[in-house]
C-alpha positions as CSV (number, residue, x, y, z in Angstrom):
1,X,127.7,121.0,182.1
2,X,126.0,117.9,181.4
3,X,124.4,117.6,185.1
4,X,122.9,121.2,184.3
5,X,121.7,120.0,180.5
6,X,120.3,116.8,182.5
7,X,118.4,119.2,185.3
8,X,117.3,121.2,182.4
9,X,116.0,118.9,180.7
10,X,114.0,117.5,183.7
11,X,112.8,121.2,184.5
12,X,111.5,121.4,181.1
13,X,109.5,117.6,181.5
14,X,107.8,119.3,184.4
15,X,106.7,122.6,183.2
16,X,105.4,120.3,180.2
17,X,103.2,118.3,182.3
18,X,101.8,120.9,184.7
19,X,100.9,122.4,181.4
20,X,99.2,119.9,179.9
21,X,97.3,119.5,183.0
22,X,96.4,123.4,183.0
23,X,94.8,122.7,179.5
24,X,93.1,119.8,180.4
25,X,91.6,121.9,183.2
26,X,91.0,125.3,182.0
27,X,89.4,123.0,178.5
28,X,87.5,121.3,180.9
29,X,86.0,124.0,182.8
30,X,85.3,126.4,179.6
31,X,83.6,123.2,177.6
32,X,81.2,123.0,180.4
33,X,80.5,126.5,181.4
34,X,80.9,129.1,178.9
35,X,78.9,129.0,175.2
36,X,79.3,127.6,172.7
37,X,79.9,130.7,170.2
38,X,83.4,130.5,171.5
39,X,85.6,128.0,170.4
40,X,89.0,126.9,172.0
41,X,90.8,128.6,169.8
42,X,88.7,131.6,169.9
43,X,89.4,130.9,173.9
44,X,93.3,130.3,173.4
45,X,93.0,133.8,171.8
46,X,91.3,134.9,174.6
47,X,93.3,134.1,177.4
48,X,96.7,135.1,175.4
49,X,95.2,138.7,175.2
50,X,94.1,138.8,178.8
51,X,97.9,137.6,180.1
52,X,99.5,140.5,177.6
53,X,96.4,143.0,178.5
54,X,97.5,144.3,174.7
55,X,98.9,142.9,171.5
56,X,99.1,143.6,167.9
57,X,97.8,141.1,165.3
58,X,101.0,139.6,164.1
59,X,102.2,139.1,167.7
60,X,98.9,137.5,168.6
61,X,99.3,135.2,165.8
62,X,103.1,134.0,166.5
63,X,102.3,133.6,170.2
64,X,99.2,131.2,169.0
65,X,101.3,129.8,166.6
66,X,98.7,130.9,163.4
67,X,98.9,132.1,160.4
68,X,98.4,136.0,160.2
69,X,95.4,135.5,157.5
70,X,93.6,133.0,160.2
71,X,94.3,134.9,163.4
72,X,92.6,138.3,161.0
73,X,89.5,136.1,160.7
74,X,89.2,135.0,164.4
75,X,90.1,138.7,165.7
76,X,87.2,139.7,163.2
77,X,84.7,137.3,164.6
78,X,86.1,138.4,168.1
79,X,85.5,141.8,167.7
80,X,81.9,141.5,166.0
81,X,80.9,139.0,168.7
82,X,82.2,141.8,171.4
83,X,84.6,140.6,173.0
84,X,88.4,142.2,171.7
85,X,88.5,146.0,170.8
86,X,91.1,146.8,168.3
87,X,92.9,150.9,168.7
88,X,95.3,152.1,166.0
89,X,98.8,153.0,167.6
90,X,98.8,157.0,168.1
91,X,102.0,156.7,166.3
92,X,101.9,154.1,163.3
93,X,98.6,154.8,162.1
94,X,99.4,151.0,160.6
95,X,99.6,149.1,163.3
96,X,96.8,148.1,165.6
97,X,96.5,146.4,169.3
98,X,93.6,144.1,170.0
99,X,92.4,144.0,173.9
100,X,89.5,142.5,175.3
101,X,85.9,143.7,176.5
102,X,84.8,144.0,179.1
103,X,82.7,140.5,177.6
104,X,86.0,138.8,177.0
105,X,87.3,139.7,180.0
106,X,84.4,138.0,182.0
107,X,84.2,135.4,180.0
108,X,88.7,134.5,180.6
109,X,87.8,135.3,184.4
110,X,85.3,133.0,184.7
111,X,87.0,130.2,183.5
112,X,90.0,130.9,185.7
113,X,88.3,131.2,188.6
114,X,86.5,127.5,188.0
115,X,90.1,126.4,187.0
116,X,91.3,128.1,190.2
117,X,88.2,126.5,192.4
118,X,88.7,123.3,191.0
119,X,92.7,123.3,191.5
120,X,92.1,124.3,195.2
121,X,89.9,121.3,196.0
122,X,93.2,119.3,194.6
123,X,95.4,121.2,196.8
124,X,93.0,121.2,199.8
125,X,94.9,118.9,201.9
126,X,98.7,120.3,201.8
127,X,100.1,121.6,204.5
128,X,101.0,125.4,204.9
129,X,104.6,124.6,204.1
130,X,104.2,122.9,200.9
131,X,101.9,125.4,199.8
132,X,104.5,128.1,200.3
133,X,107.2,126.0,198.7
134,X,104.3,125.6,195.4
135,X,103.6,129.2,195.5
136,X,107.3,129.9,195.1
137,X,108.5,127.6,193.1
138,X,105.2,128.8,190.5
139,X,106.8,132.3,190.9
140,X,110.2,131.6,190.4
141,X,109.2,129.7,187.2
142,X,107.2,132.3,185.9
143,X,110.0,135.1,186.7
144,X,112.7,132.6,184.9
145,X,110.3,132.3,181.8
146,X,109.3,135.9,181.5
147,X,112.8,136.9,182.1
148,X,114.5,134.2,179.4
149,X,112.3,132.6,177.1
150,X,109.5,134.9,175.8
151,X,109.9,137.0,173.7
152,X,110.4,140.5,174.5
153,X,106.6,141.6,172.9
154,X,105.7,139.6,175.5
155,X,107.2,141.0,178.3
156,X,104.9,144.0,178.8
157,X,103.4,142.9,182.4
């Protein structure tokens, strides 16, 4: 038990620092390539709703960790500024599902594929091998994580 708690704890270091690197990166490439209307919150927003394809409000606002009041406003602006589309569920009339434009959409693509051109020039030099082993260790991770820790709103895709 305690050799799993310590591997766990180790796997959980790790998926820390690649994500802090992923931020840095993907913060990086949006500060110097998309405008400045959009905030990185307004971003964070964003690219949640682009990885769930749909949400509602409230489940936007706990996976952003916001209050309902503030995610509201930023949907607002978002929707104004073109880039989310909110549809009333066909049946609950009260609840609604933001997705993005096709200008948010462009705008989350972009900046992944300058996060994605910029991570290949790190990974350039490994061999075939290791690059398999990176590509299924990433998908085993994901699988665990959408399997286990998110919630199940989350688990649409």
């Amino acid at each position: 038990m305690k050799d799993n708690n310590n591997k766990i704890q180790s796997i959980l270091k790790q998926v820390m620092i690649f994500n802090d690197f992923y931020e840095e990166v993907i913060q990086s490439n949006f500060a110097k390539n998309q405008s400045p209307s959009v905030s990185k919150l307004e971003f964070r927003m964003l690219h949640t709703v682009y990885r769930h394809h749909e949400l509602t409000i409230s489940d936007l606002s706990d996976l952003l960790n916001i209050s309902l009041p503030n995610c509201s406003r930023y949907i607002k602006t978002a929707i104004a500024d073109g880039y989310l589309r909110k549809q009333i569920d066909s049946d609950d009339k009260r609840v609604y599902y933001i997705s993005l434009t096709e200008k948010g959409k462009s705008i989350v693509d972009s900046t992944l594929n300058r996060f994605s051109s910029e991570m290949s020039q790190q990974l350039i030099d490994l061999d075939v091998a290791s690059l398999e082993k990176l590509d299924q260790s990433m998908s085993n991770l994901n699988s665990v994580l959408s399997e286990t820790l998110l919630p199940a709103t989350s688990r649409k895709n």
